[in-house]
N, C-alpha and C positions, 0 to 999 in steps of 0.2 A: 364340514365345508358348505359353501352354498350355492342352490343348487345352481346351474346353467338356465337360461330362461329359456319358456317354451314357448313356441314359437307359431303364434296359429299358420302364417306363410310359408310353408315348406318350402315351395322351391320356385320361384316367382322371376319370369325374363320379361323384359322390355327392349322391343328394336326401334327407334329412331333416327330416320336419317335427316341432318339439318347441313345445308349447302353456302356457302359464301361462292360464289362463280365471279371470274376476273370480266366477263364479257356478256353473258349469255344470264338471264334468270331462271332457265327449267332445271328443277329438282334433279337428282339421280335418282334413277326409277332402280325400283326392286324388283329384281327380275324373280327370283323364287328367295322361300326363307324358308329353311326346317330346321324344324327341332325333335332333337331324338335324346330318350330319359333312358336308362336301364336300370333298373332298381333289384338289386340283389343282396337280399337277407337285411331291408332297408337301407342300404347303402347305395345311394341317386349317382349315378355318372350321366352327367350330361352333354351332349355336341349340339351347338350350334349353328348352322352353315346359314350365310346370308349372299346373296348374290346381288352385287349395285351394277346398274348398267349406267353410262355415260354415252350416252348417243350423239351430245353435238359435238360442235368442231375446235371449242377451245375448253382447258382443264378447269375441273369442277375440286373444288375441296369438299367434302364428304366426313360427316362425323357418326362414325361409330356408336353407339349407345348401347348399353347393357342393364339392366336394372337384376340383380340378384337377389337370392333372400341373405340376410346379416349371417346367416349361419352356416355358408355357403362356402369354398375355399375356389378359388380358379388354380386349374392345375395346368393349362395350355390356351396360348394366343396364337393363332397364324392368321398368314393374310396371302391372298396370291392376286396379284397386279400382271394384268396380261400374261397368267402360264410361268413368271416367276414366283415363288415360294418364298416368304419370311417367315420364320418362326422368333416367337416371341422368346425370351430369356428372363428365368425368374432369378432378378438378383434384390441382393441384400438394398433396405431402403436407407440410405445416406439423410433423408431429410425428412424424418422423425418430428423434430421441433415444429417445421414448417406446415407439416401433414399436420401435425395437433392445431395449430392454431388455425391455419385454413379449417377444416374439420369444424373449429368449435362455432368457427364468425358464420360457416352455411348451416349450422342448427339456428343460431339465435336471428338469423336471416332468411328463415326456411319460410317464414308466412310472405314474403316479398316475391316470392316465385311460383310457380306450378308447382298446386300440392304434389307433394314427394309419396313415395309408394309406400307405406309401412311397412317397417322392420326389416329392410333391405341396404344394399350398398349399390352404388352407380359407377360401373365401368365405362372409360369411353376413352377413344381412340379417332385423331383426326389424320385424314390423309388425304393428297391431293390424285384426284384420278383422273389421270392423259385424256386427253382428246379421247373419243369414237374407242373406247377399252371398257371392260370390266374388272371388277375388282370383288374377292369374295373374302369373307371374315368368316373364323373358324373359333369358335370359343368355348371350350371345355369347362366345366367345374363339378366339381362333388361337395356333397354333403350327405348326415346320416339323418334320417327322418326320425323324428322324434314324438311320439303316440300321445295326443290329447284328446281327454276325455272319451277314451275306448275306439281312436281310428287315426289312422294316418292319412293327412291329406297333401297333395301333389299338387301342386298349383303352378300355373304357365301364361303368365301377364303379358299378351301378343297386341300389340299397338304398332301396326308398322306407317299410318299414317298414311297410308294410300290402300289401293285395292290389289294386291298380289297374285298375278297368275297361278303361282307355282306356290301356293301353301301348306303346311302340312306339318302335322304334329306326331309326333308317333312316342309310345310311351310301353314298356315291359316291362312285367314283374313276375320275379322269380322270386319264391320263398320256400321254407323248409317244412313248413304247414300249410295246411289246406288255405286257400283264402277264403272268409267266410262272408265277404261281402265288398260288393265293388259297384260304386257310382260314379257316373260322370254328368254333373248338373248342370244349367245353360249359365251362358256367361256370368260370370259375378263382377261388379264392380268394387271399388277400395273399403268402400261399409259394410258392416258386419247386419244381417238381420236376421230373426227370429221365424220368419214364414218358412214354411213347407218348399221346397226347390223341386222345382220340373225337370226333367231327365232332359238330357244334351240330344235333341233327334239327331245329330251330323255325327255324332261321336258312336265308333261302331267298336262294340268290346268282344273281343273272342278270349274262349278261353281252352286254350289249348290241354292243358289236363287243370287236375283239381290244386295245384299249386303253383299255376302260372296264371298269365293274362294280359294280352294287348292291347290296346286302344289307339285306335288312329281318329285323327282330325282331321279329316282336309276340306276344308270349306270353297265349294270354287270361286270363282271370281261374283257369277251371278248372287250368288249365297252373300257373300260379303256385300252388294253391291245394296240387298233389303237391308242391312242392318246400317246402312250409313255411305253417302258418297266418299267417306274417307275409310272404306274400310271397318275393321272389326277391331273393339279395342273392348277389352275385359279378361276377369281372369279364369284362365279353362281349368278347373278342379278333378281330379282324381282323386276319390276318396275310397280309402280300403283298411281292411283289418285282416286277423287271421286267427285261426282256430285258437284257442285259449284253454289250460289246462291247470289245474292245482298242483301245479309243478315246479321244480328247479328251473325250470325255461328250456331255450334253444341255448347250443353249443355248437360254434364251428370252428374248424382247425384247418387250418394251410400252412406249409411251411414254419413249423415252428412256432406262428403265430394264431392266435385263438379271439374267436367274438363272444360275450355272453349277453342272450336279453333275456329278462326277466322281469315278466308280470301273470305270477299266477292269478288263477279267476277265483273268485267266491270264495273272498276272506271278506270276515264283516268287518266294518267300519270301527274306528275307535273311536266313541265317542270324545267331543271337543268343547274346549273352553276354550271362546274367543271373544276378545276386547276389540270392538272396531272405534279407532281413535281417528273422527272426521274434521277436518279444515273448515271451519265458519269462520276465517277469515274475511276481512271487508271485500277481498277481490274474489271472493264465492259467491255473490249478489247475483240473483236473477236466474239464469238455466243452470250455471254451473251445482248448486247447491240443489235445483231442484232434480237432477238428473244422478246427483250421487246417491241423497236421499231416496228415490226409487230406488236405485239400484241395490241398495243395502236394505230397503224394507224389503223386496225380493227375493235378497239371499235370505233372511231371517225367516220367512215366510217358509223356507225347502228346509229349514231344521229337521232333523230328525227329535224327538221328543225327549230323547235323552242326552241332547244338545245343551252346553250353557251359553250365554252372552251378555256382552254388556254395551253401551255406549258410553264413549268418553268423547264430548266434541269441544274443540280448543281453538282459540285465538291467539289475544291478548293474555286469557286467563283457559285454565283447562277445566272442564266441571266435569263429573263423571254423573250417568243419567240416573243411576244407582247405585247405592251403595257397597252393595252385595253383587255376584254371580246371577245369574236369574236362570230357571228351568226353561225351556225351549219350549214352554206348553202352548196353548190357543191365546190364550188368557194373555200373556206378556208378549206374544208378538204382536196381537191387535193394540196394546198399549206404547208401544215401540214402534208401529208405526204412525200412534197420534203424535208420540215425541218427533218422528224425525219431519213429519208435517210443519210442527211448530218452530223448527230450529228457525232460525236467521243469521243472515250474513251482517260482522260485526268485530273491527279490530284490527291489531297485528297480526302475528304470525309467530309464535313459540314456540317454535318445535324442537327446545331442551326440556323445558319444563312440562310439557306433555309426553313425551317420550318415558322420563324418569317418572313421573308419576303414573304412568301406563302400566310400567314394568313394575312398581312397586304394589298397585293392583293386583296384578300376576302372582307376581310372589307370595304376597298373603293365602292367598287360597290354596289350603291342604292340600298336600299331593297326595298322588292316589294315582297307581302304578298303572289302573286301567282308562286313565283320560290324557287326551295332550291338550297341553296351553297351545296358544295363538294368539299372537296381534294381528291386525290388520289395520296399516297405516293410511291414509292419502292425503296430500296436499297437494296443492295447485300456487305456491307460490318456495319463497326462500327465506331464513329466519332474517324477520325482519325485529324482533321484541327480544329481550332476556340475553342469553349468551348465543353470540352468532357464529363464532369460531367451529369453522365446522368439526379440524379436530378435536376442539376442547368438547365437542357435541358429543362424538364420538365416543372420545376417552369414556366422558361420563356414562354413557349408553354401555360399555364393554365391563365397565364397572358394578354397574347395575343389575345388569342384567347376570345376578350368581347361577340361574336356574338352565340358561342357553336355549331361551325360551325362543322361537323361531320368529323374525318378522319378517312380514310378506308387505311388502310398499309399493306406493302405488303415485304415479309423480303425474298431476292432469297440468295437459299442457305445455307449449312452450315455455312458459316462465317460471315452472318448479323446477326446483333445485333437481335435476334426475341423475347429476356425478354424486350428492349428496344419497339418496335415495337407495340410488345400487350400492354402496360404499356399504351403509347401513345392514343389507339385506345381505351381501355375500359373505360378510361378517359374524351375521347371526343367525345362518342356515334357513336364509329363510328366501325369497324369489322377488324379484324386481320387475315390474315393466312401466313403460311408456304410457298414459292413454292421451289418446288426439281427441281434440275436443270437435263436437259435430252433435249429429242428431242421434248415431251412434252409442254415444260416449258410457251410457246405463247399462248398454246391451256389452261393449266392452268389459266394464268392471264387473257384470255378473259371469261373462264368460272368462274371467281371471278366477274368482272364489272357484267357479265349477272345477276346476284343473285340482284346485288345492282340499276342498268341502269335504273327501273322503280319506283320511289318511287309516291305514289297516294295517302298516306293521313299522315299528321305529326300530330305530339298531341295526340296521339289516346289512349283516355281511356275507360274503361271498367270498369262498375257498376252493383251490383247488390242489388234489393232493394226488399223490398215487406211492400205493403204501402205506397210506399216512403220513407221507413224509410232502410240507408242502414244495410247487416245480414251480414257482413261479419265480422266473428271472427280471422282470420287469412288469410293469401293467399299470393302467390309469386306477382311479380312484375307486377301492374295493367296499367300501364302509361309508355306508349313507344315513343320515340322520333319521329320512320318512321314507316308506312309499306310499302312493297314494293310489287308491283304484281307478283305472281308466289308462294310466301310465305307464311306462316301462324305464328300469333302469338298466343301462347299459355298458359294461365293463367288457378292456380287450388287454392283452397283451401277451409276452413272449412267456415258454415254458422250457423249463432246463431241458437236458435229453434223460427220456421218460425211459423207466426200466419197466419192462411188458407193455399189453396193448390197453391197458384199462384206467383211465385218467376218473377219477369221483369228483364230482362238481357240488359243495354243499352251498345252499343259499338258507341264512335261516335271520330271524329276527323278532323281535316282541310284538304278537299281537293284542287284542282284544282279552282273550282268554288265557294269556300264557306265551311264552317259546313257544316258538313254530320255526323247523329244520327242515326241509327239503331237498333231496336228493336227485343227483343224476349219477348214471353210471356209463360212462364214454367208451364203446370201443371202437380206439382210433382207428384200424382197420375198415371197417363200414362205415366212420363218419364221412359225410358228405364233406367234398371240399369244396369250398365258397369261391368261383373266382367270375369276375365280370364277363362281357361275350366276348370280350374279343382280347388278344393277348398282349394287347396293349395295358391291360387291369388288370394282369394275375397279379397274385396277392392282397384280393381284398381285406383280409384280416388285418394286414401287417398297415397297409393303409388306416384302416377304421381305427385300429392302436395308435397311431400316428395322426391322426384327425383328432379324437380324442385329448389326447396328451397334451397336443397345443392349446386345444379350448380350454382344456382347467390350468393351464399355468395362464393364461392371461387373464382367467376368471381372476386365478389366485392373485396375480398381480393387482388387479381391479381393488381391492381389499387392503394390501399391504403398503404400509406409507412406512419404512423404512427404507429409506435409497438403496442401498447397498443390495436388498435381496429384491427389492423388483428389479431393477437392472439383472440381476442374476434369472430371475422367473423370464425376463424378456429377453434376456441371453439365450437361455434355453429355450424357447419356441423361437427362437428364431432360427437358428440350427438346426432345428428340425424340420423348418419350415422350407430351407434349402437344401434339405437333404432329400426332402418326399417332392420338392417342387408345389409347396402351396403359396400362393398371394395371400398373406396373412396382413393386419398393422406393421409389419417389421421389413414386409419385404416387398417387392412391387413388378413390373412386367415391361422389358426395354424387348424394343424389335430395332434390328437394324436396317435402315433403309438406303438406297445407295445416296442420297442426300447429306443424311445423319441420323444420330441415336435416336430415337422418338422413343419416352416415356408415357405408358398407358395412365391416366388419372383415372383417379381410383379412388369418390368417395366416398367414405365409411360412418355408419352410425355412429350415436356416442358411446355403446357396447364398446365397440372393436376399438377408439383411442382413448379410451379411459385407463386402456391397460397400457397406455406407453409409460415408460418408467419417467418421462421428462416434465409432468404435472402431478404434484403430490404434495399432501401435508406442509410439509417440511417447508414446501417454498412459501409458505404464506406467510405477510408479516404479522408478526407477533409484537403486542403494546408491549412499554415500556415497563416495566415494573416499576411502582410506585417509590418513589425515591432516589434511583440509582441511575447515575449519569452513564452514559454510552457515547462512545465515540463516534464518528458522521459515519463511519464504512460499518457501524453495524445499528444505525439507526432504524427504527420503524417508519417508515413511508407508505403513501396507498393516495387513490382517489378518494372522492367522496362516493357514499353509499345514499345518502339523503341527507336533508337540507330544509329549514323551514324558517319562519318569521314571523315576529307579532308584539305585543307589549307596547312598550315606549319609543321604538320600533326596539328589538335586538333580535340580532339570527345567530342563528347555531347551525354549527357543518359537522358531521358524522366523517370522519374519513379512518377508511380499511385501515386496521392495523395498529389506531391508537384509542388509548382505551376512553378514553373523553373526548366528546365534542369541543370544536372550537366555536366560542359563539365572540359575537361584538355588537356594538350599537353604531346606531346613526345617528345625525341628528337633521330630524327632519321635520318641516310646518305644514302646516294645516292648508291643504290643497297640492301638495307635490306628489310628486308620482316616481316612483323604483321601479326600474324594470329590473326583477328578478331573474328571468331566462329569457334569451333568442337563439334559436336553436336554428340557422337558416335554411339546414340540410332538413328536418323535418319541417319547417314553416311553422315552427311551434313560436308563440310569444306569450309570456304571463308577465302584467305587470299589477302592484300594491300601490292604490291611491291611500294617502293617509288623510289624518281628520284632526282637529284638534279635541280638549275635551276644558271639562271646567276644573279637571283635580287639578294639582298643581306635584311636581316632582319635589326630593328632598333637596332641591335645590333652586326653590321655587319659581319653576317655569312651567309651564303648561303643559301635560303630556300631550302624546300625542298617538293614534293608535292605525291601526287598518282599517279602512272603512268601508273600499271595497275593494273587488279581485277581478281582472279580467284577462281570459284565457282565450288564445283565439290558436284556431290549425286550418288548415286547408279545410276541412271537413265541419267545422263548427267552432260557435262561439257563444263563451259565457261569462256572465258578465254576476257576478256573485256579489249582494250585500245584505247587511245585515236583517234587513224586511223585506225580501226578494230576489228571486234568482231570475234572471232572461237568458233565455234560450235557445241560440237564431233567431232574436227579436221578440219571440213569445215570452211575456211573464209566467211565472209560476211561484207557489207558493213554497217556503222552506219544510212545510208539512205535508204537500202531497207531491213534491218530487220524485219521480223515478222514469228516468229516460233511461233509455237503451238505446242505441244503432249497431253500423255491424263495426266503427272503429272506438266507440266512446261509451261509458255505462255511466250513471249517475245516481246515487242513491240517499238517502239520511238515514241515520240513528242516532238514537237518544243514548247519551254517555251515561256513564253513573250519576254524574253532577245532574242532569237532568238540562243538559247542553243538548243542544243539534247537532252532532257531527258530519260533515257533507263530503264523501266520496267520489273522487273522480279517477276513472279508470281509462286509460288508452291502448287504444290494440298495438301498441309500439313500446310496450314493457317499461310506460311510463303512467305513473300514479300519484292524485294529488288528495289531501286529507285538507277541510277548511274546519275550525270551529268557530262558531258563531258563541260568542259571552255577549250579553244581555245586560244593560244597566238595572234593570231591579234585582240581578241576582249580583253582580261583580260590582257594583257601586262608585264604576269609574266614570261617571258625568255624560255616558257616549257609549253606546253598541257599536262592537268590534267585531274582526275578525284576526284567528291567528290562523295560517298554514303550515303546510309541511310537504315538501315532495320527496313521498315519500317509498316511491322505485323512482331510479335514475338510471338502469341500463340502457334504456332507448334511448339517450339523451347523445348527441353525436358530439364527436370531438371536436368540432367548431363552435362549440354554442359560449356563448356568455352572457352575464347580463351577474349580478352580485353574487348569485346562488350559481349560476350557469356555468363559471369559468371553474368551478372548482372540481368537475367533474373528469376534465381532462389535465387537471395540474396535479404532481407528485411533493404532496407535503413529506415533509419528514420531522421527527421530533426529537434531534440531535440529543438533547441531552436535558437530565432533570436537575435544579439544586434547589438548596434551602435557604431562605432568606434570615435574619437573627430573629424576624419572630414567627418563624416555624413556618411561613408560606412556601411552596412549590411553586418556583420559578421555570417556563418551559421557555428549551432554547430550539426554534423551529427553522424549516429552511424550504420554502415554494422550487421545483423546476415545471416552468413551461416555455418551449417553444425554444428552446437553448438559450432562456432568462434564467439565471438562480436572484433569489432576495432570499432577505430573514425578518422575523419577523419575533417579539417576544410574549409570552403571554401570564396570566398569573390564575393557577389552579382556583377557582372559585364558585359559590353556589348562587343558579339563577332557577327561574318554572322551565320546564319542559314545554315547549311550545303546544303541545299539543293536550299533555297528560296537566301541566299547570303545575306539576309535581317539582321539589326544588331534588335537582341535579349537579355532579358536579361538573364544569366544564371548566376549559382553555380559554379564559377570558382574557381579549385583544382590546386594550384599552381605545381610544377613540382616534389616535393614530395609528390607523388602518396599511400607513406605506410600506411595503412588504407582504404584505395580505393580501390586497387587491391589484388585478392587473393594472387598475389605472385609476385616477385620482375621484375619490370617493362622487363625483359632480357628475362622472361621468356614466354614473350611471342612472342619473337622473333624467326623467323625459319629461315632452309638455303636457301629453293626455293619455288618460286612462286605457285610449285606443292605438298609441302610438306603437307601429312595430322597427 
């Protein structure tokens, strides 16, 4: 299975109150806010209470805010409005479809707003509060803490946005072992760093015996007042561990139901063979590339010496740095990291044909019972080259992969595929996360390898018996691929009725040396029974089984692109999830108000709806197979993915779902100008001045080419041609180009042909590729440019301009035939804007705009009606500048 992701934010709130008032502008003040954690045998229950006062004299609306960690469940909402009591109701979620796609539009919308808190979910709740009343919010949730790299940490994200008389934190822990170390460091912010952390002077820790411990916060108003006229805003850390033993682990039992953690200490490390396969893609130019590069000379640098590794870094093409495995000595990591010095940023994005030749690396190398293989993947972008089909990616990888060789993936950034990513990794036992891009981003991906760097025993299963005979009547996942030192795996579930008092707990699996077994011998009589403080949480065990159980079926779901059984994986956690009362993807939190129903919003990372069963494989279109006519209700359709231009003019359009481009020509002279995109909602406008030349076409008229490119946005403008690029008005040479800003990146490389290639990057998941062909080398009487935009996700669904309109219009490829001398004829059909056309085209071989390479496409002979919104004139302007 694979594994669940670990989580460095354990358990992370946020209070915000934001007000619309009918009359009046003053905030609702917060009269006090606590938070109270009780952590028993790792398992976090947490209460809320927030106190809003409404002092003037006409009603304030009042919005609730919660920020949680993703791996968090809310078990209770209430609210009490003037001394009446509403209690929140967890019911089943009716709008699944809607949640996913709201969900997916505020990830790919997440840089337009207030950085988001990592790896968390946002609860909120609006309500309007009387006149001269208070109103208090009550908000419960649990989760199980989860041990990285040797400690658990407790984290309490308090932003209330003013100064809070009445604040105060308060946090306990009870455990079954000594605790052997407990810090609470001063505020952290959302970055992660590597300095030494000061101890919390306001944070007062008592420790009432050797397996307990409380911590209170309460910062008074003056306290908060030095750190900021708005209060105190960062994250308050409780970091702890606990005694550690060469054992079966802890075991506890309530009612029928049983927890087990286990991470014995001091097992050596299995030595590792790991392939890090790096992204030097064109959109890795500049920090990104330099920031991964540390981070993986880094990791190589903590080898242990009987470590292997390799580098494989992949674009357009994948090259591996070596041949062979390499020894982890001095010698090849100082060499390795002159390599990763020298990479550059350079190409597509091939992530089939890197993947399968990654794993077929892998697989060569003798096995040998005492080492584990490893990948270790990262890209920062989406397969733009080779086969894009994610499931056809997939299948191939599943395939390939005979050895069940673990990949651990790693998605930087907004604009990498991360449904693709985690897909990959739950699939192939192996760990997925996020990295956000910042100053951070190095210190991220070295503290992702740390978690995974040690793995000391595979196969590791966990039994329990009594008799010999095994009792187990239910239980989450007992049979894990790794573990790693630093970590804990944690299994719960229910036990038949046991004959005598003595339950045997074996935990055993392959280490370094050999099988290694480890025993416990339970007598239930003395065991301790687990239940929270107050009796509102008896039964912690049966919970934790129940927490649990949900997370790996939506893992599982995560993985499974067969409809039938995710719907059934999401059937089951959702049943469960209203039977234990958790707010999971499935289910959601209505209060009834005497007005009406009020629905809590509730949103969730891409973790939590990747697992809905209503986006999968299956819905994607799939091209035509070559030859075979289809009827219109089961045609291939899709937007375009990318789009570019050049030659005599002719463009080519990529559209989702068929397996050729559609390209066509123009016909245009010597001084006209295309606008190829207007995009109004971004302020984007690219337009193609063309040029004559002196060749003559086989139909003897004068070609005619691109001569230059000018790209204008709210934020910059440039103005591309073939002996110089401007700037915002500054010249510069095609040879020492490299701008950066914080919305647009610019960079060249030399292609194989020994071409210029000219990258243009936007912080709006849009990207443009120019090449520059040169009259002494292409011999067409004239220095050109051809293009290509080559992302189109930022592009808004108003934009148009030749290339523009095709991004928001639904082609489809009705049907294939044959003509008597063997050409494929394609019968297509445009919807936009509740327009249908058709339009015909004829399977034929032109260059690749970009590569020069001949391809086949959907070639639209020169009546273009049906193809284009509107008559081909009209998308001609008077100047290069014109928006």
């Amino acid at each position: 299975m694979g594994y669940q992701r670990l989580h460095y934010s354990i358990l992370i709130l946020v209070f915000l109150f934001m007000q619309t008032v009918y009359v009046q502008t003053q905030n609702p003040s917060i009269h006090s806010m606590h938070i109270k954690s009780d952590i028993t045998h790792r398992f976090a229950t947490t209460l809320v209470s927030s106190k809003v006062v409404n002092s003037v004299g006409t009603p304030v609306e009042a919005s609730f805010q919660a920020v949680i960690p993703d791996s968090a469940f809310i078990i209770d909402f209430l609210m009490e409005i003037n001394g009446q009591v509403y209690h929140g109701e967890i019911k089943k979620n009716a709008r699944v479809k809607e949640k996913y796609d709201r969900g997916k539009n505020s990830w790919q919308n997440a840089r337009h707003v207030k950085e988001k808190f990592r790896y968390t979910n946002r609860f909120s709740f609006d309500i309007n509060v009387p006149a001269e009343s208070t109103a208090t919010f009550n908000l419960t949730y649990q989760e199980l803490l989860e041990r990285v790299n040797g400690r658990y940490q407790h984290k309490i994200y308090v932003d209330p946005g003013q100064i809070v008389e009445d604040l105060k934190v308060d946090v306990a822990i009870s455990e079954a072992r000594n605790i052997t170390r407990i810090l609470v460091p001063q505020l952290r912010n959302n970055t992660i760093s590597n300095k030494n952390e000061e101890e919390n002077a306001l944070a007062v820790i008592d420790r009432p015996t050797p397996k307990s411990a409380t911590i209170q916060y309460a910062p008074t108003a003056n306290d908060q007042k030095q750190v900021s006229d708005q209060g105190i805003s960062g994250l308050f850390v409780v970091d702890y561990d606990v005694q550690r033993k060469f054992d079966a682990g802890e075991f506890m039992i309530s009612d029928g139901y049983f927890t087990h953690l286990f991470a014995p200490e001091s097992l050596i490390p299995i030595p590792k063979d790991v392939l890090f396969i790096l992204d030097v893609s064109s959109s890795m130019f500049g920090t990104e590339i330099q920031q991964q590069n540390n981070a993986i000379d880094t990791v190589i640098q903590d080898f242990h010496n009987f470590d292997r590794f390799n580098i494989m870094e992949f674009s357009t093409n994948a090259k591996l740095w070596q041949p062979e495995i390499l020894n982890a000595s001095n010698e090849n990591k100082q060499k390795a990291r002159q390599y990763l010095k020298e990479m550059q940023a350079n190409g597509y994005t091939d992530i089939n044909n890197a993947m399968l030749k990654g794993l077929e690396f892998l697989n060569n190398i003798s096995k040998d019972g005492n080492r584990m293989k490893m990948m270790v993947f990262l890209t920062d972008g989406q397969a733009s080259k080779g086969e894009q089909n994610r499931s056809k990616i997939l299948s191939n990888i599943d395939e390939k992969n005979i050895e069940c060789i673990p990949i651990f993936s790693l998605a930087y950034g907004n604009e990498a595929d991360y449904e693709f990513i985690k897909t990959v990794a739950v699939k192939n036992n192996g760990i997925a996360r996020k990295l956000f891009k910042g100053s951070d981003a190095s210190l991220q991906i070295k503290q992702f390898f740390n978690e995974i760097s040690s793995p000391s025993l595979r196969n590791v299963t966990l039994k329990y018996l009594n008799k010999n005979t095994d009792i187990i009547e239910k239980a989450t996942t007992l049979n894990f691929d790794t573990f790693f030192n630093g970590k804990e795996i944690v299994a719960a579930g229910k036990l038949f009725s046991i004959d005598g008092d003595v339950i045997d707990v074996l935990s055993s699996g392959i280490g370094v040396d050999g099988p290694i077994e480890l025993a416990l011998e339970i007598d239930i009589q003395n065991q301790i029974h687990s239940t929270a403080k107050t009796s509102d949480y008896d039964g912690i065990t049966e919970r934790v089984w129940a927490y649990l159980t949900i997370k790996q079926l939506l893992e599982k779901a995560i993985g499974e692109y067969n409809t039938t059984e995710k719907m059934s994986l999401n059937h089951r956690a959702r049943q469960l999830s209203l039977k234990y009362k958790f707010v999971t993807p499935l289910t959601t939190v209505v209060v009834t108000l005497p007005d009406k129903r009020h629905h809590g919003t509730f949103e969730e990372n891409e973790d939590a709806l990747l697992a809905l069963a209503l986006h999968h494989a299956e819905n994607r279109k799939q091209s035509v197979p070559k030859g075979i006519k289809r009827k219109a209700n089961g045609s291939s359709s899709g937007s375009s993915t990318e789009g570019g231009g050049g030659g005599d003019p002719h463009f080519m359009v990529k559209i989702e779902g068929i397996e050729y481009p559609i390209c066509f020509d123009v016909d245009a002279g010597d001084g006209d100008v295309i606008q190829i995109l207007k995009d109004p909602l971004l302020g984007m406008t690219i337009n193609a001045g063309i040029i004559g030349s002196r060749r003559r076409n086989r139909f003897g008229k004068y070609k005619t080419f691109i001569g230059n490119i000018f790209v204008m946005t709210p934020s910059v403008q440039i103005h591309i041609k073939p002996n110089q690029v401007i700037v915002n008005g500054s010249p510069v040479s095609w040879n020492n180009i490299a701008y950066a800003s914080e919305l647009v990146r610019i960079h060249v490389n030399k292609t194989v042909h020994h071409d210029e290639t000219m990258f243009i990057h936007f912080g709006n998941d849009i990207s443009v590729i120019i090449r520059r062909l040169m009259n002494d080398t292409y011999s067409q009487g004239v220095d050109y440019l051809n293009f290509n935009i080559d992302k189109e996700t930022g592009i808004s669904n108003i934009a148009n301009g030749i290339l523009g309109q095709f991004v928001h219009k639904k082609t489809s490829l009705l049907k294939v035939s044959l003509d008597k001398h063997g050409r494929k004829h394609g019968h297509f059909r445009e919807f936009s804007n509740n327009h249908r056309s058709h339009f015909k085209a004829i399977l034929h071989q032109k260059p690749d705009i970009i590569s020069g390479e001949k391809v086949f496409c959907w070639n639209v002979h020169k009546k273009t009606k049906g193809l284009l919104n509107d008559d081909l004139q009209e998308y001609f302007v008077p100047d290069i500048t014109s928006v």
